[in-house]
N, C-alpha and C positions, 0 to 999 in steps of 0.2 A: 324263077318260075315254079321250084318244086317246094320254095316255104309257101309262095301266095298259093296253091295250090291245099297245103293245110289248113293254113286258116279257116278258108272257105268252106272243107269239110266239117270243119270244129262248131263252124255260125250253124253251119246245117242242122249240125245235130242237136245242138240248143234248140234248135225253133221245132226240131220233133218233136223232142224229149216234154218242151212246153205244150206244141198240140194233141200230146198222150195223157195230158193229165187229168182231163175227166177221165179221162178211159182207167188211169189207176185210180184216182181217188173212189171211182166209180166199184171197182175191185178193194179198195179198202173197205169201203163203208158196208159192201156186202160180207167181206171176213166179219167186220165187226158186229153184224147180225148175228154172224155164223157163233162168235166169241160169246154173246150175252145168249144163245139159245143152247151153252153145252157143246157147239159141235167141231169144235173148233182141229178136234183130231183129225179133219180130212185138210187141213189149211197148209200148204208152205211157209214157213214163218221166214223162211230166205226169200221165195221169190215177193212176200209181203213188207218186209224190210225193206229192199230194193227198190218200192212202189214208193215208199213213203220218204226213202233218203233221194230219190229222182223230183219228187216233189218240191223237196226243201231247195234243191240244186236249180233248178224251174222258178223257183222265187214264188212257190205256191203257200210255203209254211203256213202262212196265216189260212189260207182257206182249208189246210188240213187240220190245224189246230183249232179255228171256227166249228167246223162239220164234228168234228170229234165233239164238244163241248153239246153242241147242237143236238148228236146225236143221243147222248147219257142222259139230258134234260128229258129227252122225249122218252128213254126208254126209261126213267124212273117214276116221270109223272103219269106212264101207260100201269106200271106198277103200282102206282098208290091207289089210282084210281079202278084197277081192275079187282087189288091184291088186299092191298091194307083199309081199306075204309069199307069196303064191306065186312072186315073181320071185325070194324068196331065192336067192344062189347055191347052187352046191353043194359046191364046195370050202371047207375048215375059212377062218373067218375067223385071217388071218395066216399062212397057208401061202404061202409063200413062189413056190414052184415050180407056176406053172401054164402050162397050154397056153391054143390059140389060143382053144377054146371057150369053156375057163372066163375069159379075159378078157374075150371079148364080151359074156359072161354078166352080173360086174361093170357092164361099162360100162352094159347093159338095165336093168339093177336102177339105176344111176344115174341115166339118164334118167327112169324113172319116176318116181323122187322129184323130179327138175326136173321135168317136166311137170304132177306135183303141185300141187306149190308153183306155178308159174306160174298154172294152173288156176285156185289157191284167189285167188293175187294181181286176176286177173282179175276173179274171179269179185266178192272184197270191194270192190272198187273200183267194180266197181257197185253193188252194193248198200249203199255207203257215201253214194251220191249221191243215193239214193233216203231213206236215214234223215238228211237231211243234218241237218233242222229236229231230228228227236230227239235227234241228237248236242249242238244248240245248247242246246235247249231243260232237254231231261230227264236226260241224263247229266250234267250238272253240277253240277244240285240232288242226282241222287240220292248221287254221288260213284263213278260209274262209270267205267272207260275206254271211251273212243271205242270203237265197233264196230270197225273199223278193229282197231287195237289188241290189241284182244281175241278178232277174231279170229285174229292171229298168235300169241297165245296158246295157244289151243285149238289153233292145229293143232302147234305145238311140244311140247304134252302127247299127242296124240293121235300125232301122226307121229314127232317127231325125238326126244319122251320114251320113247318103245318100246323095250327094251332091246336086242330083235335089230337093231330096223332100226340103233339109234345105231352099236350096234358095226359093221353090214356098213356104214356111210357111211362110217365111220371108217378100217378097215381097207383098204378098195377105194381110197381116195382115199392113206392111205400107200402101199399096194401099186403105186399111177399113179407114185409122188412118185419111189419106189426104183427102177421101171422108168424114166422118165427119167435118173434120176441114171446109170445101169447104158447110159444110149446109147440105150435106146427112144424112139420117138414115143408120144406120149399124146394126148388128146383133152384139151389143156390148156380150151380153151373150154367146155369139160360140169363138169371140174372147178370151174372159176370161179364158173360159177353157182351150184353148191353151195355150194362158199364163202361166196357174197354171200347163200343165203339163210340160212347160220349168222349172217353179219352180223349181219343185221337182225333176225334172233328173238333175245330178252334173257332172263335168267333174272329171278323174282319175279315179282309181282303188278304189277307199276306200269309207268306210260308208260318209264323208262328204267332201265337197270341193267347187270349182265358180258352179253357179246355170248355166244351158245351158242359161236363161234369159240374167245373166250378160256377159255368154262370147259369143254368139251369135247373142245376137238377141239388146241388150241395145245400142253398138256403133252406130249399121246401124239405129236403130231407132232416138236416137238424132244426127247424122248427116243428116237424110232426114227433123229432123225436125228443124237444123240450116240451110238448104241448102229452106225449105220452109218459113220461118221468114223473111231470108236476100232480098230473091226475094220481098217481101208481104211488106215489108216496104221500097223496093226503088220504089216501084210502087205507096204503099198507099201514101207516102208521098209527090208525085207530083201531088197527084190529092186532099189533102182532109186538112183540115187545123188542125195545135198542138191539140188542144183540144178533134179533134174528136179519135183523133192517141193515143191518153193520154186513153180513154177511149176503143178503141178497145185496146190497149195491154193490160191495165188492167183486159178487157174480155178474151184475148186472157189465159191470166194468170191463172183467173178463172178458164179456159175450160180445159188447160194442167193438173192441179192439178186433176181436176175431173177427169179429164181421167185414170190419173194413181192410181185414188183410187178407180175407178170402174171396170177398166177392164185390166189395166194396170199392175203394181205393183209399190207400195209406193216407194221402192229401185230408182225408177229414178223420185222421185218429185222434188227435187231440185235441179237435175241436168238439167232436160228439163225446169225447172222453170230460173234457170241460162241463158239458151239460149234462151230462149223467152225475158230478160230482157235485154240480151247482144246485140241481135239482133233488138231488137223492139225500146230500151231506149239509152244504154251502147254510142251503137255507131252513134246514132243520137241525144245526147245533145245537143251540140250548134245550130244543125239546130233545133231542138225542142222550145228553148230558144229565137232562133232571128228570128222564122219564120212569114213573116208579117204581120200585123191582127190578128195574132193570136197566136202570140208567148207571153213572160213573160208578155211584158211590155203592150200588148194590155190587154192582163188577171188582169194585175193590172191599169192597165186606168174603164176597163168596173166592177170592183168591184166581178170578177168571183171569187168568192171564192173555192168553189166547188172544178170548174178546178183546184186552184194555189193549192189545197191540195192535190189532186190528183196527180198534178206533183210532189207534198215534197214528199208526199210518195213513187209514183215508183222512182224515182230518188236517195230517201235513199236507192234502192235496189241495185243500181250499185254501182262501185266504181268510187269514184269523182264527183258522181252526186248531192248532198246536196253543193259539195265545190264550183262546177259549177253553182249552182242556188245560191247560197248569194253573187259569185261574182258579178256575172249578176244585181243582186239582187240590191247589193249597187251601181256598175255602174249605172247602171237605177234612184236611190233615189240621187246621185250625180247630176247627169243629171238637174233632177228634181228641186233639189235647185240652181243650177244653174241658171236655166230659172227665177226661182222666184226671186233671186238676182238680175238678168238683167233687168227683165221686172218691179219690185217693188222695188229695190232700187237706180236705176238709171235713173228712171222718175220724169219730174215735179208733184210734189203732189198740191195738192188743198191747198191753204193755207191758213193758221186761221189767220185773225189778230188779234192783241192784244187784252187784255183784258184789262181794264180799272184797275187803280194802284192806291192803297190807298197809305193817305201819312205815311213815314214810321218815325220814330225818333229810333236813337242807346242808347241807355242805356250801361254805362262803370261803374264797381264798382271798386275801390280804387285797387283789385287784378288785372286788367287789364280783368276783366271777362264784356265785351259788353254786352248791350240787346238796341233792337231797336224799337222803337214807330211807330206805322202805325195809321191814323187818314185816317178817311173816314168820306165824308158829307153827309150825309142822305145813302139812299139805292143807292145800284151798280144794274146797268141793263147790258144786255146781250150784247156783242160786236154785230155792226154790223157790216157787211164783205165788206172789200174797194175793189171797184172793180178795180181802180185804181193800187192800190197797190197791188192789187192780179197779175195785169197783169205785175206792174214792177217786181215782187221776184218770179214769175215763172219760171225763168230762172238762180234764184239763189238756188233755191228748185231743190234740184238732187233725191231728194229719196218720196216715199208713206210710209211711216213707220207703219202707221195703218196697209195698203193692206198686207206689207209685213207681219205681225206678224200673223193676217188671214190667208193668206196662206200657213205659215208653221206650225200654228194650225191645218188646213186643212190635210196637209201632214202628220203630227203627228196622226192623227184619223185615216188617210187612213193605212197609216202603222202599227196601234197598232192593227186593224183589220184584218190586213193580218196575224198580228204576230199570233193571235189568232184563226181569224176560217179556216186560210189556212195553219198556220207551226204548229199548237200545243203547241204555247209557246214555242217552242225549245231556248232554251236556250244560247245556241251557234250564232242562228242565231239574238235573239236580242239584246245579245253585238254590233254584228257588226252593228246592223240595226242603234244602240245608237251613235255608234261610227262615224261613215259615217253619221249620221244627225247631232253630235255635230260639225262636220268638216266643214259641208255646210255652217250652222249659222253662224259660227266664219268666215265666210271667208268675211261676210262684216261686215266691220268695226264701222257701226253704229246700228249693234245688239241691244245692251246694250238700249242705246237710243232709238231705235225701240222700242223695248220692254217695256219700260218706258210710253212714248208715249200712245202705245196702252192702258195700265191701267189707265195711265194720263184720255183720252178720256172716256174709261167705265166708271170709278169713277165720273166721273162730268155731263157724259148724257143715256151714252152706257145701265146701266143698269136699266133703268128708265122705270118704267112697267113691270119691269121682278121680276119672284117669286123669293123667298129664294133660290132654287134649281139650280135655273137658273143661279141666283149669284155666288155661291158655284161652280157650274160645273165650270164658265168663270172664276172664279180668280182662281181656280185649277188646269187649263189649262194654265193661266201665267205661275203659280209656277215652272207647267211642261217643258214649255218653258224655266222658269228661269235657270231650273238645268243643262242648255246645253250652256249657258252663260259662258264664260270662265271666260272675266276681269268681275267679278261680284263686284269692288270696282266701274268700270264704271260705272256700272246700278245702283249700291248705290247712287253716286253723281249728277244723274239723275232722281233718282226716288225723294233723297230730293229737288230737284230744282221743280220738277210737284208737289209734297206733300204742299211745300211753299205755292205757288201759292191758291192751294184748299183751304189750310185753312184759307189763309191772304185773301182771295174773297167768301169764303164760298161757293165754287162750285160744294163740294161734293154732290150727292145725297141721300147716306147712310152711316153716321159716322158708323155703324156696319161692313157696308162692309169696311172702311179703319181699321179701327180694325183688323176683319178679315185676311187682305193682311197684313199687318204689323204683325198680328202674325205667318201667315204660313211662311214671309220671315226670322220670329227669328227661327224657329222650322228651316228652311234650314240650316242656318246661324248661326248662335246664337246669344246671348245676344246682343253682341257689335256692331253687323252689325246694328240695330233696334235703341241704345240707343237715337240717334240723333231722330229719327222720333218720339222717346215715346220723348223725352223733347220738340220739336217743338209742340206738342199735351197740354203740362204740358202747355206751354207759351198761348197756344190760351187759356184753362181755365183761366188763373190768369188773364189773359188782360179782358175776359169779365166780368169778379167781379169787377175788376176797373174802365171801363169805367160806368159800373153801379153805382159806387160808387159817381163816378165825376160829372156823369147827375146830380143824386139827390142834391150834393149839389151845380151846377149852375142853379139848376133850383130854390134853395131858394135863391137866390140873387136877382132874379127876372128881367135880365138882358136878352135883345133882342140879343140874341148870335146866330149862327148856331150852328146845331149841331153837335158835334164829339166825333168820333170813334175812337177808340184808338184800338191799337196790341204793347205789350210791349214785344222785342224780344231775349233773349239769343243771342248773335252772336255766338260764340260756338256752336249750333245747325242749326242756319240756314243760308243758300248758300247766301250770301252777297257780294258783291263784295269788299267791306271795305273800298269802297271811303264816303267820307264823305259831303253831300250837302250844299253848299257854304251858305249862309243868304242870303235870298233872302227875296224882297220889297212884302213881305203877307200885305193885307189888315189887316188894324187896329184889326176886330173880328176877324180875325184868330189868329190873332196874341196876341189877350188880352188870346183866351182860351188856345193857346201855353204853355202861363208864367203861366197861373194856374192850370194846366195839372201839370209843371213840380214843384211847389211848392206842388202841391197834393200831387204827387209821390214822392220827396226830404222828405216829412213829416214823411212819412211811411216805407223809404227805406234811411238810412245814408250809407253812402259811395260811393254810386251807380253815376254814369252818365249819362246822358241821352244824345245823338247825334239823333235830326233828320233826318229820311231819306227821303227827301222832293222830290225827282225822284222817291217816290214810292208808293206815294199818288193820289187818284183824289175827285174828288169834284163835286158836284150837283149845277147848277146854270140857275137862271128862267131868261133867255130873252126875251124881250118885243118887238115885232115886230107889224106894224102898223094891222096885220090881227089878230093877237091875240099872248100870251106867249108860249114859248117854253121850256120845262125844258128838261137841257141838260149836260149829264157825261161827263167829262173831264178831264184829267189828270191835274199835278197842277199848270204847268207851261202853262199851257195855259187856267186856270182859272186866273192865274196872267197877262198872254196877255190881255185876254177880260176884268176884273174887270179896269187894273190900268193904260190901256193905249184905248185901242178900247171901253171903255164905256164912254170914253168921246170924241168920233171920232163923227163931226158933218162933213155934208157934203161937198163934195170937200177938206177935210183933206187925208192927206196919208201920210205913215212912212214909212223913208228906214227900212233896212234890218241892218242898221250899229245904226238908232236911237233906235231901237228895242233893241237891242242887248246891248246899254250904258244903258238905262232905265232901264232895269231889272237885266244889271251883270250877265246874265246867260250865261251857255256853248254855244258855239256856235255849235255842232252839235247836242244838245239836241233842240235847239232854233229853228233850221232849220227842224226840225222833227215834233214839234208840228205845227208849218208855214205849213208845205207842207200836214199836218194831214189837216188842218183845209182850207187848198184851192183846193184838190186835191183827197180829198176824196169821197165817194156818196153826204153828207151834207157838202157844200161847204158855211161855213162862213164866211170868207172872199176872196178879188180878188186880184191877183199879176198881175204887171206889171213892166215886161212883162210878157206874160202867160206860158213863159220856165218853166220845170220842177225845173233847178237847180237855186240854192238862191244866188245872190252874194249882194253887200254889199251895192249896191244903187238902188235894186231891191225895188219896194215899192208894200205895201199892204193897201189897203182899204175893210172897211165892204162892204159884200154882202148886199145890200139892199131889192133885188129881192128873198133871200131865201125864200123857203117856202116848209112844208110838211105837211103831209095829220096826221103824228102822233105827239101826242103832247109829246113823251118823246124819244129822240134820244142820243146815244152815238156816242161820234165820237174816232174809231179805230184809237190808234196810227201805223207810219210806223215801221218798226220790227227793232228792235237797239241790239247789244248787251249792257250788262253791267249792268243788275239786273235781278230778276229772272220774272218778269213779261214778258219781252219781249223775256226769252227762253223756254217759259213754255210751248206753243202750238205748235212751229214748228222748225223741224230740224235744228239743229247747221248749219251755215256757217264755210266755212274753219276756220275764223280768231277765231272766237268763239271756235269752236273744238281743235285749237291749244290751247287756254286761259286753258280751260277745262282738256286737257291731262298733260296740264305743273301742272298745280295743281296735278293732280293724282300722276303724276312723283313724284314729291313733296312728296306725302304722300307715294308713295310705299319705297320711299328709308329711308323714317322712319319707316316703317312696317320690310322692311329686316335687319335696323338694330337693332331693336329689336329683332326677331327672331333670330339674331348670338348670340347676347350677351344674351339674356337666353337659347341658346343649352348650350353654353361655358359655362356658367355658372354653369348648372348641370352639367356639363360631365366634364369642367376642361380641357382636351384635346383631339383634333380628329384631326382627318386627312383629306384633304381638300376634299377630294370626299365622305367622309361620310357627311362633314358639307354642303354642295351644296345639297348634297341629304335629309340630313333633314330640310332643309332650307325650300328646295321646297316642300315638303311633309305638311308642319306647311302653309304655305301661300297657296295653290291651291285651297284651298274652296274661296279663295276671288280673288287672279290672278294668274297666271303661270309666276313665275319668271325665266329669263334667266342666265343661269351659270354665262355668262358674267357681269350681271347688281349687284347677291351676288358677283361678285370677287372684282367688284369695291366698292361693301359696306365692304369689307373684309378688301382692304388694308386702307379704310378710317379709321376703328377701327383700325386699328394697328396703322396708324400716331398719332392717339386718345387714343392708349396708353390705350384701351377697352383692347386688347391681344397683342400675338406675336406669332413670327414662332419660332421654335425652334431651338439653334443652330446644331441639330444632325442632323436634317433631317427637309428639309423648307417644307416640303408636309403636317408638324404637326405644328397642333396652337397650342397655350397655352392662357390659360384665365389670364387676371392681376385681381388680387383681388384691 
């Protein structure tokens, strides 16, 4: 009796609890008035809660969740219609040009839709905590969204779905975006909150989906701001030069990022960032690049770093903008050597004349291994410069070899600085930058030489006065140089012909610094490339312990001799020509210390030979003129002119050109050289007649009587000859000379390639003719680049030579003969 008795009460109260529910929803829906009018501070939010979980318990859910829905439509469409649509502005949406009113106008119109929105946020948020049980309860079952939810729904149909209002948010808010861009202040913070409630309203039916930001408001925003870039840079860019253009987009960049991380949303930074860069950079490369005064190549004339980084980097931001700058880039450093080729190696240079040449004597040991004697009369003085002769080889002088190696030192600085504080060392771009300057180099042909040359010049004056460091910098900057050398067997054979020289005249200024170079060029190179310059070095020591050896003991003989100097030389080591100097009519003392020079040496050295090299000698000789003596360098054959024929020339004597020439048995265009040295130089010793330049063979010469100079110790400059290393030591090859020079090289490369076959083949036994080309070339490029064609012809030579053979299966395959 006392459970049937509950029940009963339990039905009961159900069926109240249900016929009280106008009565509460009745009382809700007036809170909810209370809620959207501000007043909500006199409400019980307990006894209100209790109204709306008795509801859900009642099986009412749905008609409180209906009413609630019901009621937000009508209180937001009472708001558009009372609130926001007469706040329309009045200016056309998108008109550009407004005054102060009509912006304050916009901005009112903006605020009320925030104030809206805030309102309603407000507003649901209370009334979300009052249905919180039927959000638990009954939206779940029914498959409803949260109120919450749903109400930002309805108000995105009702308010932001409007077509006027969508357009004026839209338009008023680009309108803010282009008056800032334009230098205005904005009301960025009115903005934002619009923004933020596009955020948060989604399109479709459901708790998640496109933000109204992405699908409303994002296209029209970066289309007004590609539709403003495209105009702003065909304008800027006829009025204002690359640099400035480089710098405002880079601003321009700046400004859009900020924008959209202040009041924007991050959602379109790299999308507006894309069209700032497509518009501003993208599609004005090459005018960016070639624009004049102020395009690349002016930026790298004026040493703009700054700028040229600023261009790497917006330009890495496009696509094909990094590939477009190191085209440009090497074009330009092409250009560049170009010019320096034409203007420095196709001009008359200044020409050196000779330097005065000690006599040289060949040393052969029983193996056919040469060494050669160099004797010198007292000390060598400093060439003086023919002016004569300067004005004849002018014209035979095609290149400045110094200038040129300067200025592509120069360009090497300039570009190792760009690589640096304008690309980042990118990697990529100093291949190419490598590449395109070793191209320019090799495109003249007297590189190698060049470059020889220029260390020839530092070594003997260039570095004189200068610190350690300074040393160190400039032979480092060769080296640098060196590496972009192609035929570096060229510069080999050039650099022993200048090394020669230095040491057989002693014109180095710092044996450290030839150390130095010779060892940064083994550390390139290695061993092999060096071994000639370390044994040319090995030869000047031995020669000076002997000539000291020799002094001492003619000076206990106690005999009125001249002095000499002795260079006993390896031929094997050094650039010789291998002609051998005929016997010629030396005075008696030269001649006594000759034979006891070579009995000295015979004593202490069996097997050995010794060959004179009497074209490579000079000599020191006191002339007596009636104003006083002259001491004066000479090479030797024209120390044999004046001793054995002109020191006994009394007045009104004269010698042809043909008596000259049987008296002494010497060459005759050696003979016609020291002749035209000695009447046509600044120090004019003796007079020709006729006074023609060229020597024929009944031309006669008599002593200068009348010479005279202010200094009492003169060298007289030979005219430039080939055919020893003295006379190619200072100034650029002539054609004929460069021929002499290459056929040697030839020479030697075709014994380099075929060694290189025959120790591949050797290890390997067999390959196939494009692997063995390829490693041919691979073993030889640190010294030259050989041509396919140059190993095919060393190829089939070994094969006549019975080194290999092809195979009879397949002729693409060698085989090695043991």
């Amino acid at each position: 009796m006392h459970e049937g008795n509950r029940r009963f009460k339990s039905k009961n109260k159900r069926f109240e609890e249900k016929s009280n529910s106008e009565e509460y929803w009745k009382k809700l829906r007036n809170a909810f008035y209370e809620i959207f009018n501000k007043n909500a501070g006199e409400l019980s939010f307990e006894e209100l809660y209790r109204y709306a979980y008795n509801l859900v318990l009642a099986k009412e859910g749905k008609k409180v969740y209906n009413g609630t829905c019901e009621l937000l439509e009508e209180r937001l469409k009472e708001i558009s219609s009372q609130q926001i649509k007469p706040a329309f502005p009045v200016n056309e949406p998108g008109n550009k040009m407004q005054s102060n009113t009509e912006i304050e106008r916009d901005l009112d119109f903006l605020k009320i839709i925030k104030n809206t929105w805030d309102n309603h946020i407000m507003a649901i948020t209370e009334i979300k905590s009052l249905l919180m049980y039927m959000d638990r309860v009954f939206v779940p079952r029914a498959k409803l969204l949260p109120i919450y939810e749903k109400s930002q729904h309805i108000f995105r149909d009702i308010i932001v779905y409007d077509e006027n209002i969508k357009e004026y948010i839209i338009n008023i808010i680009l309108k803010q975006i282009e008056r800032e861009r334009s230098g205005e202040m904005i009301d960025r913070s009115l903005i934002s909150n619009i923004i933020s409630m596009m955020l948060d309203l989604h399109e479709g039916n459901g708790e998640t989906g496109l933000s109204l930001y992405k699908s409303i408001f994002e296209e029209r925003y970066l289309e007004s701001s590609k539709n403003f870039y495209a105009n702003l840079s065909e304008k800027f860019l006829d009025e204002n030069d690359a640099s400035e253009w480089l710098k405002k987009s880079e601003h321009h960049m700046e400004e859009e990022k900020d924008r959209t991380e202040q009041y924007l949303s991050t959602l379109s930074t790299r999308e507006i960032l894309r069209i700032v860069e497509q518009e501003t950079i993208e599609k004005h490369i090459h005018t960016i690049i070639e624009m004049e005064n102020s395009g690349l190549r002016s930026l790298i004339k004026d040493d703009k770093y700054s700028d040229l980084n600023r261009m790497y980097n917006l330009f890495g931001k496009v696509n094909n903008g990094r590939e477009e700058l190191i085209k440009a880039l090497c074009d330009y450093i092409k250009e560049l050597g170009e010019d320096i080729n034409e203007t420095w190696a196709l001009v008359s240079s200044k020409n050196e004349s000779n330097k005065s040449i000690n006599h040289i004597v060949n040393n052969h040991n029983s193996n056919n291994s040469n060494n050669s004697i160099n004797n010198n009369n007292s000390k060598t003085l400093d060439t003086v410069e023919n002016t004569n002769s300067k004005k004849e080889n002018s014209t035979k002088q095609s290149v400045s070899p110094k200038q040129w190696v300067v200025k592509y030192l120069e360009l090497k600085d300039k570009l190792d600085n760009i690589l640096i504080k304008a690309f980042d060392n990118d990697k990529n771009f100093q291949m190419k930058m490598n590449s395109i300057f070793q191209l320019i180099i090799n495109e003249n042909p007297k590189a190698s030489e060049s470059l020889s040359l220029f260390i020839d010049d530092n070594l003997k004056k260039g570095i004189k006065g200068k610190s350690e460091d300074e040393i160190e910098e400039l032979l480092n900057k060769s080296i640098v140089l060196f590496r972009f050398i192609s035929d570096k067997d060229v510069f080999e054979r050039y650099y022993k012909q200048h090394l020669a020289k230095r040491l057989l005249y002693k014109k180095s200024v710092s044996e450290d610094a030839e150390r130095i170079m010779i060892t940064r060029l083994q550390m390139e190179c290695g061993h092999q490339f060096t071994t000639k310059l370390e044994g040319m070095y090995k030869d000047i020591n031995i020669s000076s312990e002997l000539s000291n050896e020799f002094k001492v003991i003619e000076k206990k003989k106690d005999k009125k001799l001249p002095e000499l100097n002795i260079s006993v030389l390896t031929k094997i080591f050094w650039p010789m020509s291998g002609q051998v100097t005929p016997n010629l009519p030396y005075p008696i003392e030269i001649q006594t210390l000759m034979d006891d020079f070579s009995k000295f040496y015979y004593s202490r050295h069996s097997g050995r030979k010794l060959l004179w090299q009497f074209s490579l000698g000079s000599a020191d000789l006191r002339i007596n003129y009636e104003k006083g003596s002259k001491d004066i360098n000479i090479c030797n054959l024209g120390m044999l002119l004046l001793i054995n024929i002109f020191n006994k020339w009394k007045p009104g004597d004269s010698y042809t050109f043909k008596q000259l020439q049987t008296e002494l048995e010497a060459n005759d265009l050696e003979l016609k050289r020291v002749l035209q040295s000695l009447v046509f130089s600044k120090y004019k010793l003796l007079q020709k007649i006729p006074k023609s330049r060229d020597i024929k063979d009944e031309d006669e010469f008599i002593v200068n009587t009348k010479f005279s100079t202010p200094l009492n110790r003169i060298k007289i400059p030979m005219v430039v000859a080939s055919g020893n290393i003295h006379n190619r030591s200072s100034v650029i090859e002539n054609n004929e000379e460069r021929e002499e020079t290459y056929r040697h090289i030839e020479d030697s490369r075709r014994f380099q390639i075929d060694a290189a076959v025959v120790r591949i083949m050797k290890g390997r036994k067999k390959m196939y003719h494009n692997n063995l080309i390829t490693e041919v070339t691979n073993q030889l490029s640190s010294r030259f680049m050989p041509t396919p064609t140059a190993i095919k012809k060393r190829i089939e030579s070994l094969i006549e030579r019975e080194y290999m053979e092809r195979s009879s299966e397949d002729r693409k395959l060698y085989l090695y003969l043991a």
